[in-house]
KOLLUM-971924 format. One record per residue (C-alpha): x, y, z. Coordinates in steps of 0.05 Angstrom, whole numbers, padded with zeros to 5 digits. Layout:
c1 / c2 / c3
X / Y / Z $
...
This chain:
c1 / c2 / c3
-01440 / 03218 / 00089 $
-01483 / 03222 / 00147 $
-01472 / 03169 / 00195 $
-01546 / 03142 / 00203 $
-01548 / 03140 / 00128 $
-01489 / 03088 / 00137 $
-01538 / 03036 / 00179 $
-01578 / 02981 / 00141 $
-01637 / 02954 / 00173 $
-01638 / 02882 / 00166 $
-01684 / 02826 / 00195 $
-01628 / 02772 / 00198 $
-01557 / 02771 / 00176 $
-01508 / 02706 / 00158 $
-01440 / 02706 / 00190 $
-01382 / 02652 / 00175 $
-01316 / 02652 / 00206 $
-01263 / 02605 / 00178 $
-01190 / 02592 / 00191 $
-01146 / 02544 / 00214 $
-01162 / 02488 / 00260 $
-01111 / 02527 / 00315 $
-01140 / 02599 / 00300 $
-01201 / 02596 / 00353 $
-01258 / 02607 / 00292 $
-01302 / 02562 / 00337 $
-01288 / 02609 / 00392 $
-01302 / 02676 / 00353 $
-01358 / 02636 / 00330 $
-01389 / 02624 / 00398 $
-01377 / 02684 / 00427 $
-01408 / 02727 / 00371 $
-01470 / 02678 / 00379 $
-01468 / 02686 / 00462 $
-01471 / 02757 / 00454 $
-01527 / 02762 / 00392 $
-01578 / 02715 / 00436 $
-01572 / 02763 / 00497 $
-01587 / 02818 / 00454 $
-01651 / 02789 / 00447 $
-01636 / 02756 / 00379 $
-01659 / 02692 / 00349 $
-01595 / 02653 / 00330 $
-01573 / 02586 / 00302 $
-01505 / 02565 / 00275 $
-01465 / 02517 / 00247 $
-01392 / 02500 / 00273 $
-01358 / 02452 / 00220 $
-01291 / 02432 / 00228 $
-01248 / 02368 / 00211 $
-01239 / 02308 / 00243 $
-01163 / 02319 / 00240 $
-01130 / 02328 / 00307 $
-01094 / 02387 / 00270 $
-01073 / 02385 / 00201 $
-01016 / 02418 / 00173 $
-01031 / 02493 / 00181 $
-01057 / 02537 / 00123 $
-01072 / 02467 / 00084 $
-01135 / 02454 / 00054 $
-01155 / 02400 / 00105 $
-01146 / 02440 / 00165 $
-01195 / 02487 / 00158 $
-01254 / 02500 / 00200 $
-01314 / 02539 / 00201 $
-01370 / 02570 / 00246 $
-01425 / 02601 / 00217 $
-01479 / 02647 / 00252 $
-01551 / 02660 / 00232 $
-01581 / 02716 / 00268 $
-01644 / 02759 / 00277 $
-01714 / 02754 / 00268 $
-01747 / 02686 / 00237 $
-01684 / 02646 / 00231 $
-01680 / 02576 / 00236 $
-01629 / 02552 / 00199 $
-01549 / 02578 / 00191 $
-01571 / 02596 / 00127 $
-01551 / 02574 / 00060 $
-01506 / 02633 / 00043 $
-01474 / 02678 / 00085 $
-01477 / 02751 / 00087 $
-01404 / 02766 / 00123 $
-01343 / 02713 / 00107 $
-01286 / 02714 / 00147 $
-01221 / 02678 / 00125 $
-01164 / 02684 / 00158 $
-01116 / 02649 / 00112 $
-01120 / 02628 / 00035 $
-01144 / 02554 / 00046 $
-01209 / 02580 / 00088 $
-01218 / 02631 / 00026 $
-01221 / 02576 / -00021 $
-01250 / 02525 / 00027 $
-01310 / 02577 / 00047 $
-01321 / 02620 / -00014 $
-01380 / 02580 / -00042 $
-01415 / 02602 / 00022 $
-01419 / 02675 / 00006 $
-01474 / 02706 / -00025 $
-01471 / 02744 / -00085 $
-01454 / 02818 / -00062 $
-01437 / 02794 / 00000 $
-01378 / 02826 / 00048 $
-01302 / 02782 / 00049 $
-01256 / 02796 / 00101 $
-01184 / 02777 / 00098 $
-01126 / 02773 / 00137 $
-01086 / 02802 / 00076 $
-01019 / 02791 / 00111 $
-01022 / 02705 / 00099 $
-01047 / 02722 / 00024 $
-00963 / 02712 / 00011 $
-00931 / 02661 / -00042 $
-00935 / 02604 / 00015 $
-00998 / 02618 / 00039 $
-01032 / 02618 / -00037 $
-00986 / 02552 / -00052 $
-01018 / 02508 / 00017 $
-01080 / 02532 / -00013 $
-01068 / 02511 / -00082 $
-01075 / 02568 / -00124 $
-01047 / 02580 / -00187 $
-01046 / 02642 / -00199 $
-01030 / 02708 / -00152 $
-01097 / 02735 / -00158 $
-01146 / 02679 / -00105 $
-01205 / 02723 / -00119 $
-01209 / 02719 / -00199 $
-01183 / 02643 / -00196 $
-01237 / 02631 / -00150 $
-01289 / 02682 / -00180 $
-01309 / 02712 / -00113 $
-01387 / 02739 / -00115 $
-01368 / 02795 / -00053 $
-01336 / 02852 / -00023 $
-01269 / 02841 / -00005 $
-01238 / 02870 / 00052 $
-01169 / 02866 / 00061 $
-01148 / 02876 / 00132 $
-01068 / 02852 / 00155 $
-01091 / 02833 / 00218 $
-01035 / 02790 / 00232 $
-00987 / 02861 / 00230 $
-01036 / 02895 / 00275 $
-01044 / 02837 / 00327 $
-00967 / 02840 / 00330 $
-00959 / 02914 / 00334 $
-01016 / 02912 / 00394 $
-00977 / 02865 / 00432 $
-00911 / 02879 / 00423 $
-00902 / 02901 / 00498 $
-00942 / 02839 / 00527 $
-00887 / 02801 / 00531 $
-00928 / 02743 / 00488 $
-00882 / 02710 / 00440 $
-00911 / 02709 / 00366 $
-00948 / 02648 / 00367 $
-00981 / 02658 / 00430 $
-00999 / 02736 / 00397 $
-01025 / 02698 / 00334 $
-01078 / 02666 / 00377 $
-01107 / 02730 / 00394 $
-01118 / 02747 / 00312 $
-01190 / 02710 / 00327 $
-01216 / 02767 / 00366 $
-01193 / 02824 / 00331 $
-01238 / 02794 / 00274 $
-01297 / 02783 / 00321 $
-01286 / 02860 / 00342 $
-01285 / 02882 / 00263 $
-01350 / 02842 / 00259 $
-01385 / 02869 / 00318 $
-01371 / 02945 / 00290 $
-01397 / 02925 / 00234 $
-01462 / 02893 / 00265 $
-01466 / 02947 / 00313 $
-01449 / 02906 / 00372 $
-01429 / 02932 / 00432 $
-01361 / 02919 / 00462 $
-01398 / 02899 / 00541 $
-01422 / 02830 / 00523 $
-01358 / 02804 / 00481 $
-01302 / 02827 / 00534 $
-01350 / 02794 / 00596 $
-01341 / 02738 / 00556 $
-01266 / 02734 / 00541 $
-01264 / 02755 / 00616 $
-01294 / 02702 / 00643 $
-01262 / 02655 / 00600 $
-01196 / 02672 / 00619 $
-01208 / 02689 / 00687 $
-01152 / 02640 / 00714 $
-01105 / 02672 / 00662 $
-01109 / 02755 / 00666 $
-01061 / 02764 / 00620 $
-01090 / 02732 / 00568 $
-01155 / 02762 / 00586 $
-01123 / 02827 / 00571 $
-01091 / 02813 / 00514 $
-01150 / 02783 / 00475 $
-01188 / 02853 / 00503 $
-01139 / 02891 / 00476 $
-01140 / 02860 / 00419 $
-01216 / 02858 / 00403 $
-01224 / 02932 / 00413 $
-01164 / 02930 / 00364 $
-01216 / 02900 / 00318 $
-01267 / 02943 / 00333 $
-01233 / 03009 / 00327 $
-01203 / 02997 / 00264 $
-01263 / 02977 / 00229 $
-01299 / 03050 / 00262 $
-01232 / 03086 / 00236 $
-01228 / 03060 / 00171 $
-01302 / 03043 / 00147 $
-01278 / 02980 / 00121 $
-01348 / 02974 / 00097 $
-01394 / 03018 / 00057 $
-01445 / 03003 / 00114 $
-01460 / 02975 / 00182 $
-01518 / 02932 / 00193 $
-01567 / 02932 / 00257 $
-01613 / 02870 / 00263 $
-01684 / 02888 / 00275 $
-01727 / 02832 / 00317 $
-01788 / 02826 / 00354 $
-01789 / 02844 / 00431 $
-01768 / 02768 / 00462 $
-01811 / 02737 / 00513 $
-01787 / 02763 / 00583 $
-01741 / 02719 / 00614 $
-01666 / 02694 / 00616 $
-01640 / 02686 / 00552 $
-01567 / 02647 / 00529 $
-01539 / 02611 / 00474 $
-01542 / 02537 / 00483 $
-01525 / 02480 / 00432 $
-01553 / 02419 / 00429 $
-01512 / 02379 / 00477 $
-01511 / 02424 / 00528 $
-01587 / 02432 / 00532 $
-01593 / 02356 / 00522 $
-01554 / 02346 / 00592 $
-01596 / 02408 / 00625 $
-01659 / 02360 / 00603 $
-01638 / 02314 / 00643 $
-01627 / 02348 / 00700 $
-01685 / 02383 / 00697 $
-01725 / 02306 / 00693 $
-01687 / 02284 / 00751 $
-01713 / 02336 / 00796 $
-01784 / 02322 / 00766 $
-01782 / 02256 / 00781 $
-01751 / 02251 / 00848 $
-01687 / 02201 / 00820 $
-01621 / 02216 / 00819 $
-01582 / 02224 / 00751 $
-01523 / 02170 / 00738 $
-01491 / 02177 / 00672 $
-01453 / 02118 / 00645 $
-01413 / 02135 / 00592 $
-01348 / 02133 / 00544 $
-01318 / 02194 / 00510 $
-01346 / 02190 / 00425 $
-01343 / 02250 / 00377 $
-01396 / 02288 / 00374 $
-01430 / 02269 / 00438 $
-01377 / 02278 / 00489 $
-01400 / 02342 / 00513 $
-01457 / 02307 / 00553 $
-01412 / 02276 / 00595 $
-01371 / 02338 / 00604 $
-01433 / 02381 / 00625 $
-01463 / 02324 / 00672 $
-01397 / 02321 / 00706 $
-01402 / 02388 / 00721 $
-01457 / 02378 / 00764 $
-01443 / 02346 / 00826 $
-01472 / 02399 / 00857 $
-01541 / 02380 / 00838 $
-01535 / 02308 / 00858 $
-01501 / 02282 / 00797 $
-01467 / 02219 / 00789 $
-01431 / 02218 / 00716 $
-01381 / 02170 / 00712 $
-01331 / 02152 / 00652 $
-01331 / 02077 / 00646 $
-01274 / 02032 / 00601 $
-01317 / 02026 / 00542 $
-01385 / 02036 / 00510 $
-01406 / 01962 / 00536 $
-01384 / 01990 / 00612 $
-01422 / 02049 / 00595 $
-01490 / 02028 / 00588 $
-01480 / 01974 / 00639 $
-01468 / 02014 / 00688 $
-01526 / 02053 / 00675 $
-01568 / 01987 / 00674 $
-01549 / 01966 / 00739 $
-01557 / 02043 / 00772 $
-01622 / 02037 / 00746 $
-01646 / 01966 / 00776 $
-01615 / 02008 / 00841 $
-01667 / 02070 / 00827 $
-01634 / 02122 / 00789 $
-01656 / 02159 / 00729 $
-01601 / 02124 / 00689 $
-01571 / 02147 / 00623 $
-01520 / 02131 / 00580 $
-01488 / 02167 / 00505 $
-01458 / 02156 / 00445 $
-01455 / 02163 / 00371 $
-01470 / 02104 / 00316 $
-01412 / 02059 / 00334 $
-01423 / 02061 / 00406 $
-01499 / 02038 / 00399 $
-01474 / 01974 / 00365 $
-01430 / 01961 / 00420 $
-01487 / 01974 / 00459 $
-01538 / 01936 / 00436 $
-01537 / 01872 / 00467 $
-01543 / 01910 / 00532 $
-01597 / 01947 / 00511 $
-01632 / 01879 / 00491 $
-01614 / 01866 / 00577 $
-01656 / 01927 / 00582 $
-01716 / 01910 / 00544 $
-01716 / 01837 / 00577 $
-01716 / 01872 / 00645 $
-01760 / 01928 / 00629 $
-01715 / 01973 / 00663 $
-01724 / 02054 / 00649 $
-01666 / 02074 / 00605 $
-01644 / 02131 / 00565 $
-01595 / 02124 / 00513 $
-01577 / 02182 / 00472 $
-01547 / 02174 / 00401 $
-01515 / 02242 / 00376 $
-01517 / 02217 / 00302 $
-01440 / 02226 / 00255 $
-01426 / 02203 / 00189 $
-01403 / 02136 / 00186 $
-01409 / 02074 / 00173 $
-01352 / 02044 / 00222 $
-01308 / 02114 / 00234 $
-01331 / 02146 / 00181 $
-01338 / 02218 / 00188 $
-01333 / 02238 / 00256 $
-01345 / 02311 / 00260 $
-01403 / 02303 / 00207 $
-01479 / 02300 / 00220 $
-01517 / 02247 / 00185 $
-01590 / 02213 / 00206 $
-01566 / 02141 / 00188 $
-01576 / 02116 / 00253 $
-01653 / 02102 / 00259 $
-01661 / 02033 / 00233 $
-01615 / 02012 / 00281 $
-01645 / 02052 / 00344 $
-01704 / 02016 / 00313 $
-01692 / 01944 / 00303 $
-01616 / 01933 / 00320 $
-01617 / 01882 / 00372 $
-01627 / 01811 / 00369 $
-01700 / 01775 / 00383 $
-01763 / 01816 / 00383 $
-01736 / 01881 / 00421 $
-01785 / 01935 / 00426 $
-01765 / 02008 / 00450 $
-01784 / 02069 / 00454 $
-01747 / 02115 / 00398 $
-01750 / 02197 / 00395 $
-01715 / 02246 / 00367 $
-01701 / 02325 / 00377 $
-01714 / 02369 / 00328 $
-01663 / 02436 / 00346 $
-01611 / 02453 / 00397 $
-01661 / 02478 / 00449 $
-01710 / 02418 / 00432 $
-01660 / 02374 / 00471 $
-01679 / 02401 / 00529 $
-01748 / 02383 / 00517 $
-01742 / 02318 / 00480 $
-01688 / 02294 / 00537 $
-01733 / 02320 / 00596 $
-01802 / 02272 / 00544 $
-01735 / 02211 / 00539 $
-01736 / 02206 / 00613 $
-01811 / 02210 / 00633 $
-01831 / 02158 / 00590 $
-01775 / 02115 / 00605 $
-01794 / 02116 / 00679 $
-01868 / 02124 / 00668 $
-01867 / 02067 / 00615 $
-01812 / 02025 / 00648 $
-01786 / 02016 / 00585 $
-01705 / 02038 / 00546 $
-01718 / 02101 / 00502 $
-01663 / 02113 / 00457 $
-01661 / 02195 / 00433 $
-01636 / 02206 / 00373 $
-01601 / 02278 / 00356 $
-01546 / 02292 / 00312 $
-01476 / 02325 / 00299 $
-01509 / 02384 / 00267 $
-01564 / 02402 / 00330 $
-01516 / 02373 / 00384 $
-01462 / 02423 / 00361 $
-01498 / 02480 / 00340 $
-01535 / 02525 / 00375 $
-01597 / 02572 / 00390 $
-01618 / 02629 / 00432 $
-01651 / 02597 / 00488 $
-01699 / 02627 / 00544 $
-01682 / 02585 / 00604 $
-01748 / 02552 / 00627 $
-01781 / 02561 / 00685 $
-01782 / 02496 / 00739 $
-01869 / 02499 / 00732 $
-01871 / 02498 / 00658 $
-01847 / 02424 / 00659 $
-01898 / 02358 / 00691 $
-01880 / 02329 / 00749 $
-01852 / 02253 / 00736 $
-01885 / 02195 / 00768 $
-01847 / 02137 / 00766 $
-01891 / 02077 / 00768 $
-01872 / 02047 / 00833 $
-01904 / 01984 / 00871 $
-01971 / 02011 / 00901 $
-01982 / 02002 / 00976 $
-02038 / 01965 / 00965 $
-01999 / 01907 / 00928 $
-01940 / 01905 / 00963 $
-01963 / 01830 / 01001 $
-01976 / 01802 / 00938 $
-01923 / 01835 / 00890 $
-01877 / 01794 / 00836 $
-01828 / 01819 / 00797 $
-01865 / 01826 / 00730 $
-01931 / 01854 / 00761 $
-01963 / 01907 / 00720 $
-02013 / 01963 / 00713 $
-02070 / 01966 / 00663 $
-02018 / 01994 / 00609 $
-01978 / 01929 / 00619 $
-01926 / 01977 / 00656 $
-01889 / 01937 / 00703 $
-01877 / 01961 / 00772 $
-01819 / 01986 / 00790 $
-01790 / 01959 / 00861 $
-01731 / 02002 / 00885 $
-01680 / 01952 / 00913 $
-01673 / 01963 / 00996 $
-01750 / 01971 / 01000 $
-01771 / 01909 / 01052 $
-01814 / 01858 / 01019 $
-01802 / 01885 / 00949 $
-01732 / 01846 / 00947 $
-01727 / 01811 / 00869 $
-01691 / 01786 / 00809 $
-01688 / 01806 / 00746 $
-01644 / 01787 / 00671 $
-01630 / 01776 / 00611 $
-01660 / 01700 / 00621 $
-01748 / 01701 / 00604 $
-01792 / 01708 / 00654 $
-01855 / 01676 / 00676 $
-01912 / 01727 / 00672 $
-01942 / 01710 / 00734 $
-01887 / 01686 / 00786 $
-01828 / 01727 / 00751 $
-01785 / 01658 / 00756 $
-01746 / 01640 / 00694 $
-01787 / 01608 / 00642 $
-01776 / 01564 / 00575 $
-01849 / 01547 / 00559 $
-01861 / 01574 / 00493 $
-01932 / 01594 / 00505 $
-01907 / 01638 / 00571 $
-01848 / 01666 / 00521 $
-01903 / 01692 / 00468 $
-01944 / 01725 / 00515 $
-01880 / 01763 / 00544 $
-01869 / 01779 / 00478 $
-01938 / 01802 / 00463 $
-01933 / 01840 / 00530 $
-01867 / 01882 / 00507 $
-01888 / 01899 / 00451 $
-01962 / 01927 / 00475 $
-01927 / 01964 / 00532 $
-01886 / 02001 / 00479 $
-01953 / 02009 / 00431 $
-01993 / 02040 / 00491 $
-01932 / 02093 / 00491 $
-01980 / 02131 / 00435 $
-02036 / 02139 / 00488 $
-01984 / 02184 / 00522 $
-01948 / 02238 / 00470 $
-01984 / 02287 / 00428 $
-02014 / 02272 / 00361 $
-01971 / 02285 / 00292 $
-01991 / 02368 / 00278 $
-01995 / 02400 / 00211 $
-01964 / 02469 / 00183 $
-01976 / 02497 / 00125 $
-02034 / 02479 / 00083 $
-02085 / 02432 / 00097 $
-02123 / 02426 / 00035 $
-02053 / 02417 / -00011 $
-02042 / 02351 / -00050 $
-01970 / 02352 / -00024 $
-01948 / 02340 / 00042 $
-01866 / 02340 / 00061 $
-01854 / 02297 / 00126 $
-01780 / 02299 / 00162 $
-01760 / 02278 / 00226 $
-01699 / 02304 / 00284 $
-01665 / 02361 / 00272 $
-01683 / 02377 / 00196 $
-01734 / 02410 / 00221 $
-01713 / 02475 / 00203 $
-01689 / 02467 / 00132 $
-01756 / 02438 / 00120 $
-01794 / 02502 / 00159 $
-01759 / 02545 / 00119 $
-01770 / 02514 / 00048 $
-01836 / 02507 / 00066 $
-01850 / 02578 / 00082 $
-01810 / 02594 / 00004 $
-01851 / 02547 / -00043 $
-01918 / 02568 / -00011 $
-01885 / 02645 / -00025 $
-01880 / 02620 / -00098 $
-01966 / 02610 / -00089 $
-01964 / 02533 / -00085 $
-02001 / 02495 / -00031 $
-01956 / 02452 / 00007 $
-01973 / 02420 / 00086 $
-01911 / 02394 / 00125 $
-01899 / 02347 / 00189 $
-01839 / 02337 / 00226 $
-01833 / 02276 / 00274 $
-01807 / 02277 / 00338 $
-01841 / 02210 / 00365 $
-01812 / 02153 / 00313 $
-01829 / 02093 / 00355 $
-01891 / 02092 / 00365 $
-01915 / 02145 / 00325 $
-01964 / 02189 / 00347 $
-02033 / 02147 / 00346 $
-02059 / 02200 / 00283 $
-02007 / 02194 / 00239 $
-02047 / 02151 / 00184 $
-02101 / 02198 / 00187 $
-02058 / 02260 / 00174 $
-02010 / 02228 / 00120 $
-02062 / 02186 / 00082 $
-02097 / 02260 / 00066 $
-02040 / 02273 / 00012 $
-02030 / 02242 / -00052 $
-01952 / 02252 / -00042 $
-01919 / 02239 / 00020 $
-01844 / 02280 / 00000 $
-01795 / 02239 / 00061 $
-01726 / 02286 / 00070 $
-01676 / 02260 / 00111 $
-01603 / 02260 / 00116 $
-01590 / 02184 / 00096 $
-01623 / 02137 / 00041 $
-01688 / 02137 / 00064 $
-01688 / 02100 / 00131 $
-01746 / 02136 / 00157 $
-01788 / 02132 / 00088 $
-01781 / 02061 / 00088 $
-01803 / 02058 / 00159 $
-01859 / 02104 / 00143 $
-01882 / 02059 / 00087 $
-01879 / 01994 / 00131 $
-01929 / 02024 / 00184 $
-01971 / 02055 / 00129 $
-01974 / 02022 / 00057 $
-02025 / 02062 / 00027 $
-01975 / 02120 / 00026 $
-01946 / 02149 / -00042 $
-01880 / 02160 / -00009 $
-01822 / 02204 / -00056 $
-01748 / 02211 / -00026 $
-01717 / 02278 / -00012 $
-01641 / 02248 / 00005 $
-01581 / 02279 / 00025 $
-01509 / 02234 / 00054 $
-01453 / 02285 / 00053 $
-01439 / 02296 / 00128 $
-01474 / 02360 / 00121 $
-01547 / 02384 / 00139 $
-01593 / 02403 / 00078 $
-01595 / 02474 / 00049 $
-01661 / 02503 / 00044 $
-01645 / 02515 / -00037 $
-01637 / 02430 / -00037 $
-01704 / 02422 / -00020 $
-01741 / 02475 / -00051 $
-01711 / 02442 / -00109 $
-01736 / 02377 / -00099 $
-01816 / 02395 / -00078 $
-01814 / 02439 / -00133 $
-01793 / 02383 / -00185 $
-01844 / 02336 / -00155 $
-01900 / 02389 / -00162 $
-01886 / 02389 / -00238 $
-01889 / 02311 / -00245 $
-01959 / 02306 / -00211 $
């Protein structure tokens, strides 16, 4: 057969790569999506492993995953996957409801053995029948070959097993025509302070590679075809990563130095890691006892004139909100971000869930107004942590940014911005002109207070937890004093909507239906969207990134539907919020609480079944 003939054309292809938690399938993961977003290609993925430290190996529980969407038009990891991986039995069985009818299966044949099937649970010595597998299968031993490649490294057999990981990647990127380059800079670079390791995992991915070109293991190869990408500097970044990038990126806008109070939490560690990476640009991340010493800290480097920040994951903001209520009193800028898990209490820890907004909302004692986002994608926590921070020091005022396990750990080609495409910051200090006559709770025509940058001469001040006279900034009890403060707070956070864009609209104006989510659903939603108004129905869709206050339209745009179709990953938190704000809406849940993001399929479902009841 002629070898062009061989090459499908494709505009985006699923890849999922599963295994045990020891056999580095988030590390083939990432480095297949490094390499596909500097090709150019859009990308978003999915890494989903357990919360287990390690479970016993080739068991059910151990297994993890890390699945890749790539090409043109992708939003989402995709619902099915094109290409499984599974490097053991238990990922087969764990990962086969993934793969698409007529999809591809690869398998490390040599752990399909009596054990292997009986960790796994089968009953019978055929997995694919028992399991009735939709694909392909490819049966590679790729444990024989890793050991045959590095017989003369001088590795001993577990350390060789490691390296099974990238003779897969190499058998996927033949068969995604992927040059070797990008993947072997990568391993390179990786290992740099281990060489032979370096070259062993080289060796072993053009292993991969050559074997898939000698044998054919498929019928064909696939290219992706995309659109030319904007010029610029393209990488992969997830979520967590760009949301610590945001706020560098708002420090130098504003002029204030980053401080990071935190305390290690699954999933939102990986801000603290990144930000303590960067000393180099002036930043002070520092890992306190506890989530209470966390956001303390980052109170009192604020009163001091930082851009102050603190993270965490559900349980950490109820440890933190008392704190946070010191905030509000203060009117100190502060961001707190809240990369959302399953829970309640531990719950699941490696799991995304949106259960968090009612208490990012309204979880603090007294009448405790803040300023609430959230980030819709990986690379939107760039954005959405660069908006947390301006209005926090524009607004004097806590913003807590909500994203979750599933954006925060996954990720998406991103071009790297330049410094001009982002506003300059203007913190709202003490004008010259007022300086003589200045009190601590002094304020601009937004009821902004002014913020006084401790060491400045004549601006020296108190502030607490205790209330405040309006006027003189003293401590105050009289009731009358305490209910304008109150009033004050709350306008300050109101007058927010002056200052973010209003709600848009996709999709159809004119349509009776409207589907509204919020964070990092966002592309589900896009996607199912863009299908039911393929099927010739007229559907309009809104995703909120601004949840407290909302954007000063919103009532306008939703009360123009006769259904208002609310998904979000929890019991309706947000529709109920929604429906407070706005009673005139006819609100219907879309609901999903499994500790895993929606598939597109779940919601097409659901609009479709409340088009045939209207």
């Amino acid at each position: 057969m002629d070898e062009k003939a061989k090459v499908q054309f494709r505009q985006s292809i699923v890849v999922r790569f599963a295994g045990d938690s020891g056999d580095g399938m988030q590390l083939a993961g990432t480095i297949f999506s490094n390499v596909s977003a500097g090709l150019g290609d859009q990308i978003s993925t999915f890494p989903d492993y357990p919360a287990e430290v390690r479970a016993p190996q080739g068991s059910l529980n151990g297994v993890s995953g890390f699945q890749v969407h790539m090409g043109h038009g992708v939003h989402t990891p995709g619902d099915e996957c094109d290409v499984l991986v599974a490097m053991n039995p238990a990922a087969l069985k764990q990962n086969a409801k993934y793969l698409r009818k007529g999809g591809a299966c690869i398998v490390d044949i040599d752990t399909f053995n009596k054990s292997g099937l009986d960790k796994a649970m089968f009953t019978t010595d055929d997995p694919y029948t028992e399991i009735n597998l939709r694909g392909q299968v490819v049966e590679v031993p790729m444990t024989s070959l890793v050991k045959a490649a590095l017989e003369d490294s001088g590795m001993d057999f577990k350390a060789q097993m490691k390296c099974r990981n990238m003779f897969a990647l190499g058998l996927v990127c033949w068969l995604f025509n992927i040059p070797m380059e990008s993947p072997i800079k990568f391993i390179n670079n990786k290992f740099a302070a281990k060489p032979a390791i370096a070259q062993a995992n080289e060796k072993v991915i053009r292993g991969g590679y050559d074997y898939g070109h000698n044998i054919h293991a498929s019928v064909s190869t696939y290219r992706i075809e995309t659109d030319e990408p904007r010029p610029g500097i393209y990488t992969d970044v997830n979520g967590n990563k760009a949301t610590a990038w945001g706020l560098i990126m708002a420090s130098e806008k504003s002029g204030r130095p980053l401080f990071l109070g935190s305390y290690p939490i699954t999933p939102a560690t990986d801000i603290l890691h990144e930000l303590a990476k960067r000393r180099d640009l002036g930043v002070k991340a520092v890992q306190m006892e506890d989530e209470i010493g966390g956001i303390c800290a980052a109170i009192g480097a604020s009163f001091a004139g930082n851009l102050a920040v603190t993270s965490t994951s559900g349980p950490g903001l109820s440890l933190k909100s008392e704190a946070l209520g010191l905030a509000v009193m203060a009117e100190l800028p502060l961001v707190l971000i809240d990369v959302q898990r399953g829970g309640p209490s531990t719950g699941l820890p490696t799991k995304t869930e949106q259960t968090d907004l009612l208490q990012a909302l309204y979880g603090r004692s007294g009448e405790c107004p803040l300023v609430v986002l959230a980030a819709l994608s990986p690379t939107d926590c760039f954005n959405m942590a660069f908006e947390a921070a301006r209005i926090a020091i524009e607004h004097m005022t806590p913003v807590v940014l909500l994203t979750d396990a599933f954006i925060a750990n996954g990720s998406s080609a991103w071009r790297i911005p330049e410094e001009d495409e982002f506003p300059e910051i203007k913190p709202n200090y003490v004008p010259d002109a007022l300086k003589a006559v200045w009190k601590p709770y002094m304020r601009n025509a937004r009821d902004v207070r002014y913020w006084a940058i401790p060491g400045t001469e004549g601006l020296e001040h108190l502030v607490g937890g205790l209330e405040k006279d309006y006027n003189s900034g003293i401590i105050s009890n009289d009731p009358i004093n305490h209910a304008q403060m109150v009033e004050t707070r709350q306008h300050k956070v109101d007058n927010v909507a002056l200052d973010i864009p209003e709600l848009q609209l996709r999709g159809d104006r004119d349509a009776d239906t409207i589907i509204v989510g919020w964070g990092g659903t966002y592309g589900h939603i896009l996607d199912a969207v863009r299908e039911v108004r393929a099927q010739g129905k007229k559907l309009a869709m809104a995703q909120f990134r601004y949840i407290n206050p909302l954007p000063k339209n919103t009532a306008d745009v939703l009360n123009r539907f006769k259904t208002v179709n609310v998904a979000e990953l929890n019991n309706g938190q947000f529709a109920s919020y929604l429906q407070s704000k706005i009673p005139s809406l006819n609100i219907c849940h879309i609901n999903k609480t499994q500790g895993q993001p929606f598939m597109v399929q779940e919601i097409v479902s659901e609009i479709n079944k409340v088009m045939e009841d209207e």
